[in-house]
VOGU-3710 file (C-alpha; in Angstrom, 3 decimals, decimal comma):
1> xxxxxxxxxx> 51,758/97,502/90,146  55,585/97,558/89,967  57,487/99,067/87,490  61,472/99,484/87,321  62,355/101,978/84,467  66,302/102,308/83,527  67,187/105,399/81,483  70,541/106,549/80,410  71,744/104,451/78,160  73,462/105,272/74,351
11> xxxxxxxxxx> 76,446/105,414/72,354  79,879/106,350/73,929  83,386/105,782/72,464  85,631/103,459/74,439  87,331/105,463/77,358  83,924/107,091/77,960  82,120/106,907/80,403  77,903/106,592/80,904  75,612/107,057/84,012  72,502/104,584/84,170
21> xxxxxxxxxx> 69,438/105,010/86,355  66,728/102,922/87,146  63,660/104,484/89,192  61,439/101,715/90,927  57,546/102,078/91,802  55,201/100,205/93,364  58,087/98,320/95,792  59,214/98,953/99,391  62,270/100,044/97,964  64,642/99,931/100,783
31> xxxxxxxxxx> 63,935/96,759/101,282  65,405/95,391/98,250  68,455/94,018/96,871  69,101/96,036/93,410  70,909/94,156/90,869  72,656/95,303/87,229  72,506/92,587/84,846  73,558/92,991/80,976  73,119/91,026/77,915  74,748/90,992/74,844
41> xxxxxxxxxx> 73,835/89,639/71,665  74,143/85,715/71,220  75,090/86,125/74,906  73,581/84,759/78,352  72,599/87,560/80,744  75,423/88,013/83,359  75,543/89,777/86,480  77,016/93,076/86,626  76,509/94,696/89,854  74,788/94,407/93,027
51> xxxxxxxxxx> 73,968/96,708/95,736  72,254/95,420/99,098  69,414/96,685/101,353  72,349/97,791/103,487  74,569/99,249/100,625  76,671/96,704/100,178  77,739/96,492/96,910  79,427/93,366/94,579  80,567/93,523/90,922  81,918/91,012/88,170
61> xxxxxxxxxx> 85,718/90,637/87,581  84,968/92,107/84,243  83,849/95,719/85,519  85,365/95,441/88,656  87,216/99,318/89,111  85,327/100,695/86,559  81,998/100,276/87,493  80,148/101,774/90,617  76,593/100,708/91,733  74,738/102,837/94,644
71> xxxxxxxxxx> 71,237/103,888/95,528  69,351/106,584/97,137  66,625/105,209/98,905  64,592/108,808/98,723  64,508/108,508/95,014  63,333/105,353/94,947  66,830/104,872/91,979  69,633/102,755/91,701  72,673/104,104/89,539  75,309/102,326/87,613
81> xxxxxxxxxx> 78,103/104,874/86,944  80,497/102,751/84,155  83,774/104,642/83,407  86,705/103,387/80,817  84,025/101,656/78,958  85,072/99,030/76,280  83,036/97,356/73,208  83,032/94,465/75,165  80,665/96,446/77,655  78,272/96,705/74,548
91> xxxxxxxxxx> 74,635/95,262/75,499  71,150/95,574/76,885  71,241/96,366/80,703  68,605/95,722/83,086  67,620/96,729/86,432  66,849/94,052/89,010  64,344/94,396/92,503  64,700/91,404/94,571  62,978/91,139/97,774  61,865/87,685/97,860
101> xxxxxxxxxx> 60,830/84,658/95,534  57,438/86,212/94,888  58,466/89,852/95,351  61,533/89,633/92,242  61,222/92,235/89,630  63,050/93,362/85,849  62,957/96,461/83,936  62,946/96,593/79,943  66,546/97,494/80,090  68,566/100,187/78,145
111> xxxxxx> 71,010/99,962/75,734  74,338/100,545/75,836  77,253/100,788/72,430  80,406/101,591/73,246  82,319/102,067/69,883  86,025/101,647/68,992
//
């Protein structure tokens, strides 16, 4: 039984800033690569950020400087702290577990409106 819950989502004005969480059960969860992913109306889901096993962390050009992903491994969480946030940043996020092919696991997501 694996479940990845995200929480923190809402409406913000652009400039704002939101935290996102996303607590994982039911997974080793050290041993997985954590992954932000967002989707937007009429829009493909796109990668947002990733944070490693190890803590290394990636982001898309788009959030890059504004976003920061990290984890804390005794919580079982991933965070995705998003500062200076812009309509464009408007969408459904989702938290990603990967360990393996067969081990590779979403949450619901949460949404997020940033208003103008």
């Amino acid at each position: 039984q694996v479940q990845l819950v995200e929480s923190g989502g809402g409406l913000v004005q652009a400039g704002g800033s939101l935290r996102l969480s996303c607590a994982a059960s039911g997974i080793i969860f050290k041993l997985n690569r954590m992954r932000w992913y967002r989707q937007a109306p009429g829009k493909q889901r796109e990668l947002v950020a990733t944070i490693t096993s190890s803590g290394i962390t990636n982001y898309a050009d788009s959030v890059k400087g504004r976003f920061t992903v990290s984890r804390d491994n005794a919580k079982s969480t991933v965070y995705l702290q998003m500062n200076s946030l812009q309509p464009e940043d408007t969408a459904v996020y989702y938290c990603n577990a990967y360990r393996n092919y067969d081990n590779n696991y979403w949450g619901q997501g949460t949404q997020v409106t940033v208003s103008s």
